[in-house]
C-alpha positions as CSV (number, residue, x, y, z in Angstrom):
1,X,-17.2,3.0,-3.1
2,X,-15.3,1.2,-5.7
3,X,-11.6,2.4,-6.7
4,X,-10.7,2.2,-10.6
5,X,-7.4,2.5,-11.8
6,X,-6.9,4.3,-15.5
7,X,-4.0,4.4,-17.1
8,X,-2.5,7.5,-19.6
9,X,-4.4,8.5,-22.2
10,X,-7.7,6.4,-21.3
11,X,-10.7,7.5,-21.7
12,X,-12.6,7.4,-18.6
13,X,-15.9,8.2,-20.0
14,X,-17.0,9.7,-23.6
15,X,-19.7,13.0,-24.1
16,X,-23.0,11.5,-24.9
17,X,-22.7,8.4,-22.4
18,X,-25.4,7.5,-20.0
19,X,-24.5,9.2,-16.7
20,X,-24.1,6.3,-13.9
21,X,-22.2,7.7,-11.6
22,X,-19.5,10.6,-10.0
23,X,-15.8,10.2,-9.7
24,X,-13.8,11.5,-7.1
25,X,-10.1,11.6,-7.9
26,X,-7.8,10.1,-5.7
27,X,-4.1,11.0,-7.3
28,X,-3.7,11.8,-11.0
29,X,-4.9,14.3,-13.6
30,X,-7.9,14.2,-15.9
31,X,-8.5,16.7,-18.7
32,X,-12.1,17.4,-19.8
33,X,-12.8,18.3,-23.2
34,X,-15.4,18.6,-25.3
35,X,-16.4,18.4,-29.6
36,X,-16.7,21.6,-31.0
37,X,-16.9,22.4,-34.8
38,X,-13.0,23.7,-34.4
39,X,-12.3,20.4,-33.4
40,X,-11.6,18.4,-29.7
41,X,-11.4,21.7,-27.1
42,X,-9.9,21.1,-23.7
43,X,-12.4,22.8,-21.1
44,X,-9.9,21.6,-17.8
45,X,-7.5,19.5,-16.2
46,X,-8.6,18.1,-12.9
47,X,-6.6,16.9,-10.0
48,X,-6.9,15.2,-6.7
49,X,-9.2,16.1,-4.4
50,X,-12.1,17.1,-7.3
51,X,-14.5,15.8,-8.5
52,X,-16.2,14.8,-12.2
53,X,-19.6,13.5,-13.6
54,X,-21.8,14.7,-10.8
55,X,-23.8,17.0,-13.1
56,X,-24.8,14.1,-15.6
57,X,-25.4,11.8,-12.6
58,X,-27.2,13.9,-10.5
59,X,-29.7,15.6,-13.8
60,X,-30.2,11.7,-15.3
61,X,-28.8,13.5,-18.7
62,X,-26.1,12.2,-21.1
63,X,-22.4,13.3,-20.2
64,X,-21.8,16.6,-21.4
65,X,-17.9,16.2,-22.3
66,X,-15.3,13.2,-22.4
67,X,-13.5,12.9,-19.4
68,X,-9.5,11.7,-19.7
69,X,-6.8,10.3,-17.9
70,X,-3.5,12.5,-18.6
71,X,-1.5,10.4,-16.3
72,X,-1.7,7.2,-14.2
73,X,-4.8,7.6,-12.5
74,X,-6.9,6.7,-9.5
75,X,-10.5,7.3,-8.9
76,X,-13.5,6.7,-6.6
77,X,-16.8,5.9,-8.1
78,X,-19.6,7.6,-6.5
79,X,-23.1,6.7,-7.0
80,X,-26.1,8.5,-7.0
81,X,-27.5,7.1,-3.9
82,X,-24.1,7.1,-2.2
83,X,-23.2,11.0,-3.4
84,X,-25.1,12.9,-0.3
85,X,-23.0,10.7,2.4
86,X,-19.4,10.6,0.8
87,X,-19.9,14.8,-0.5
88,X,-22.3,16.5,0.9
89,X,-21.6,15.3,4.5
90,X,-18.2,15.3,4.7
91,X,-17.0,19.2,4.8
92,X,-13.4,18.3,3.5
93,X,-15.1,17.2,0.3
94,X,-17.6,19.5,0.3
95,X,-15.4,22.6,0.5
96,X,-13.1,21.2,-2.3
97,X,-16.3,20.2,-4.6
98,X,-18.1,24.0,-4.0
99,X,-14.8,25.3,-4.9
100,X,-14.8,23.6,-7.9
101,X,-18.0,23.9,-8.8
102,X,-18.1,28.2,-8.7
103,X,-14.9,28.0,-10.5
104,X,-16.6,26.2,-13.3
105,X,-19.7,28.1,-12.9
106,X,-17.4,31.5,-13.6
107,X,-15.5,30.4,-16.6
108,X,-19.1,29.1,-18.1
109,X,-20.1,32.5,-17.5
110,X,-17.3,34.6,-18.3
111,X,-17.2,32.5,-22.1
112,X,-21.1,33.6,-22.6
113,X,-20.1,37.0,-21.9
114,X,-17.2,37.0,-24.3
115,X,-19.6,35.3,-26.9
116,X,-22.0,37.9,-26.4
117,X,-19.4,41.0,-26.5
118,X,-16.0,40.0,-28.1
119,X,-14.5,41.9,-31.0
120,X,-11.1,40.0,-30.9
121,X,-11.1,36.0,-31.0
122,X,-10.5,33.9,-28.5
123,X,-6.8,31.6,-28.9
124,X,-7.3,29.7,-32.3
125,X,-7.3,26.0,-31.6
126,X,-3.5,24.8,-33.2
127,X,-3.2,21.2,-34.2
128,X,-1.1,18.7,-31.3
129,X,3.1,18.0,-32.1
130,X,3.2,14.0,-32.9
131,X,5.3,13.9,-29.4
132,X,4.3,16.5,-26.7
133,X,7.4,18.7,-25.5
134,X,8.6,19.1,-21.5
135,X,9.1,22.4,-20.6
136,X,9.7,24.6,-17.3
137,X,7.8,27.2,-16.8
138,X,9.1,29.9,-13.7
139,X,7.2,32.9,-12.5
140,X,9.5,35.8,-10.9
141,X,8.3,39.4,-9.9
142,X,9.5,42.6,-9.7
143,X,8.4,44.1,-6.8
144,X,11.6,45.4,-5.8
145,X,11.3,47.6,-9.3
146,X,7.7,48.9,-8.8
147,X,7.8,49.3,-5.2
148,X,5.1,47.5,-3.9
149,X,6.1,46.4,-0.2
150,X,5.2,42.4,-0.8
151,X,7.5,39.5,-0.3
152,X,8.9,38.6,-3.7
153,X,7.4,35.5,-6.2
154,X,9.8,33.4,-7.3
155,X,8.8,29.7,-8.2
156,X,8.9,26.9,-10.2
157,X,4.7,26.2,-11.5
158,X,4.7,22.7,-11.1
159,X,0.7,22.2,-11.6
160,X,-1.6,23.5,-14.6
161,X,-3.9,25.3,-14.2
162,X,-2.0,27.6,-12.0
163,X,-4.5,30.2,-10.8
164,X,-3.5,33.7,-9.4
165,X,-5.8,36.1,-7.6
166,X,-6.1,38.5,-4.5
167,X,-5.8,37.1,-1.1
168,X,-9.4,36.5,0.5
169,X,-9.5,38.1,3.8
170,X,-13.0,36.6,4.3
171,X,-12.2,33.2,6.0
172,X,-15.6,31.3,4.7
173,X,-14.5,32.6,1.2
174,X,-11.3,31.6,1.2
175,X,-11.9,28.4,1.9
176,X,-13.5,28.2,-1.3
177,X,-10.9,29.9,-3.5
178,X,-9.1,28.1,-6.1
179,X,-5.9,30.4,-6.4
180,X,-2.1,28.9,-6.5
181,X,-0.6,32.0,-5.8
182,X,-2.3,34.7,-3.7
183,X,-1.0,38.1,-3.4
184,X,-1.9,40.3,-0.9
185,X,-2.7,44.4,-1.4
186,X,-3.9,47.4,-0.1
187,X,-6.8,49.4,-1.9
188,X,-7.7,50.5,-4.5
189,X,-7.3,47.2,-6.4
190,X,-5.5,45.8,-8.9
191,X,-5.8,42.7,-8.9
192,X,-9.5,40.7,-8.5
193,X,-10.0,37.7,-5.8
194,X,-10.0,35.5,-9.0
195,X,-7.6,37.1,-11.8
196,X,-6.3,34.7,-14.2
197,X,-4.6,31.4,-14.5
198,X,-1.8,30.0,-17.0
199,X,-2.3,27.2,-18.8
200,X,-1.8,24.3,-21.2
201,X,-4.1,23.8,-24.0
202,X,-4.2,22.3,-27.6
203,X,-0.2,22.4,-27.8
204,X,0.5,26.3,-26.2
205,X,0.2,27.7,-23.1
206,X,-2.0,30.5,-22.8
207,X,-2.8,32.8,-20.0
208,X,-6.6,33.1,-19.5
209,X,-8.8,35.5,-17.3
210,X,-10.9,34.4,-14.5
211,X,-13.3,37.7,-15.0
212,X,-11.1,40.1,-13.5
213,X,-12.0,43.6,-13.5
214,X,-8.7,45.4,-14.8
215,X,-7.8,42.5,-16.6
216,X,-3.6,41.3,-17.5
217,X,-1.4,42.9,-19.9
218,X,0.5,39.6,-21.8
219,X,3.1,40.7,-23.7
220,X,1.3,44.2,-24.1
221,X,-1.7,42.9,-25.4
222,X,-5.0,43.8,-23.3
223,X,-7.0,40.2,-22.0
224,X,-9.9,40.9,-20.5
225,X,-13.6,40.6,-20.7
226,X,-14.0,44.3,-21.7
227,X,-11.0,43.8,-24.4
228,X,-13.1,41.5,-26.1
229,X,-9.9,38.8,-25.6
230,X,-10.1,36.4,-22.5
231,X,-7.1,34.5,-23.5
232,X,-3.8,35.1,-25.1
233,X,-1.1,32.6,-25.9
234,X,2.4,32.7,-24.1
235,X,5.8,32.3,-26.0
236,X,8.7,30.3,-25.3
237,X,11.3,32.5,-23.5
238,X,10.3,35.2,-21.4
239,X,7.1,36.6,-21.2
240,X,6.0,40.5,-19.7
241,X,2.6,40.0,-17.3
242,X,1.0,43.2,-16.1
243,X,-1.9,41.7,-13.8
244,X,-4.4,45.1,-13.4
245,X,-3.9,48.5,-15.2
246,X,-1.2,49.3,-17.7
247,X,0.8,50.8,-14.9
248,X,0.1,48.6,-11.9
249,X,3.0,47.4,-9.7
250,X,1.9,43.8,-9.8
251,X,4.5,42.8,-13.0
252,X,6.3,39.3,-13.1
253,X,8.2,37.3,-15.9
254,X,6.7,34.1,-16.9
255,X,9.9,32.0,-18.4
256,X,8.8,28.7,-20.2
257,X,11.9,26.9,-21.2
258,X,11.2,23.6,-23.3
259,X,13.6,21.1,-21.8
260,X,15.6,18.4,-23.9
């Protein structure tokens, strides 16, 4: 396999390209995005470990979206012939590229559903700040307010998207979850193995549902599939997340503090 360096901000390869080959990120972060009539929408960012451009590759079709180097960035290029051998035969890969791939395969699904069902928009696409800001952005809970016997969340999210969902007690499941925090809990649930991630998109960060089945109260605004609403947009300062029912124990403060 050959290794290509990209630098920030280069475009790695454009929707509507002929579809060559597979790229499996070595360090780095790559945001996927695709033309819509709103304008450019960011679909994800991906990190090391994943992979991009199978689909294209593997179906001989035209990419689907423009893939982007957010950062100084490092990748494998994986061709077709080569793609059984260095994926699909080496379980480390594997693992992380099934993970990846049902976690795509459930936001695909969960935005046809909304499409289908929603009465409230989605987040409205806001134009990009000539510079982009730096911020901080903390999660804290308050278990010791509700009660719930759990060992307290108090950290720093360092990575976007940050996903957050019910602990997996299934071992060959787990291995396929995607979740930066997990949080552990005794029936009946609140909480969904996949809940809901924070993000960074179009200039705001947003909170967005993973097709949870309670759904997260942001800022006391329902987002859920059943709300009709599967994302909200967060505030600077503190924000109030309820992650199941209205009066679920599972409440944290999400602080995003725009640095200097």
């Amino acid at each position: 396999m050959a290794t290509e360096h990209f630098q920030r901000g280069q475009v790695i390869f454009r929707e509507g390209d002929k579809s060559q080959e597979a790229y499996f990120i070595v360090s780095g972060l790559v945001e996927i995005s695709i033309n819509t009539s709103h304008g450019i929408q960011s679909l994800a960012k991906i990190g090391p470990g994943e992979i991009i451009g199978e689909m294209g590759m593997i179906m001989d079709r035209p990419r689907s979206a423009t893939a982007s180097a957010l950062e100084n960035t490092t990748l494998e290029t994986i061709a077709e012939a080569e793609f059984e051998e260095q994926i699909i035969q080496r379980p480390d890969r594997l693992h992380v590229y099934l993970a990846t791939l049902f976690e795509r395969i459930r936001r695909t699904d969960l935005l046809l559903s909304t499409t289908t069902n929603a009465t409230v928009p989605l987040v409205a696409a806001k134009p990009k700040p000539a510079k982009e800001p730096v911020f901080r952005v903390k999660i804290r809970s308050h278990y010791d307010e509700t009660g719930l016997d759990h060992p307290p969340v108090d950290k720093t999210i360092t990575k976007l998207p940050f996903r957050i969902g019910r602990i997996y007690f299934d071992t060959a499941v787990s291995s396929l979850s995607r979740n930066d925090l997990s949080i552990d809990e005794p029936h009946p649930y609140q909480l969904s193995r996949n809940h809901c991630e924070i993000d960074f998109e179009q200039g705001h960060f947003v909170l967005r549902d993973r097709g949870s089945k309670l759904g997260t109260w942001v800022n006391g605004t329902h987002v859920s599939v059943d709300a009709g609403c599967i994302s909200s947009p967060l505030k600077t300062g503190e924000n109030n997340l309820i992650l199941g029912n209205a009066d679920s124990p599972h409440r944290y403060t999400l602080t995003i503090e725009e640095l200097p």
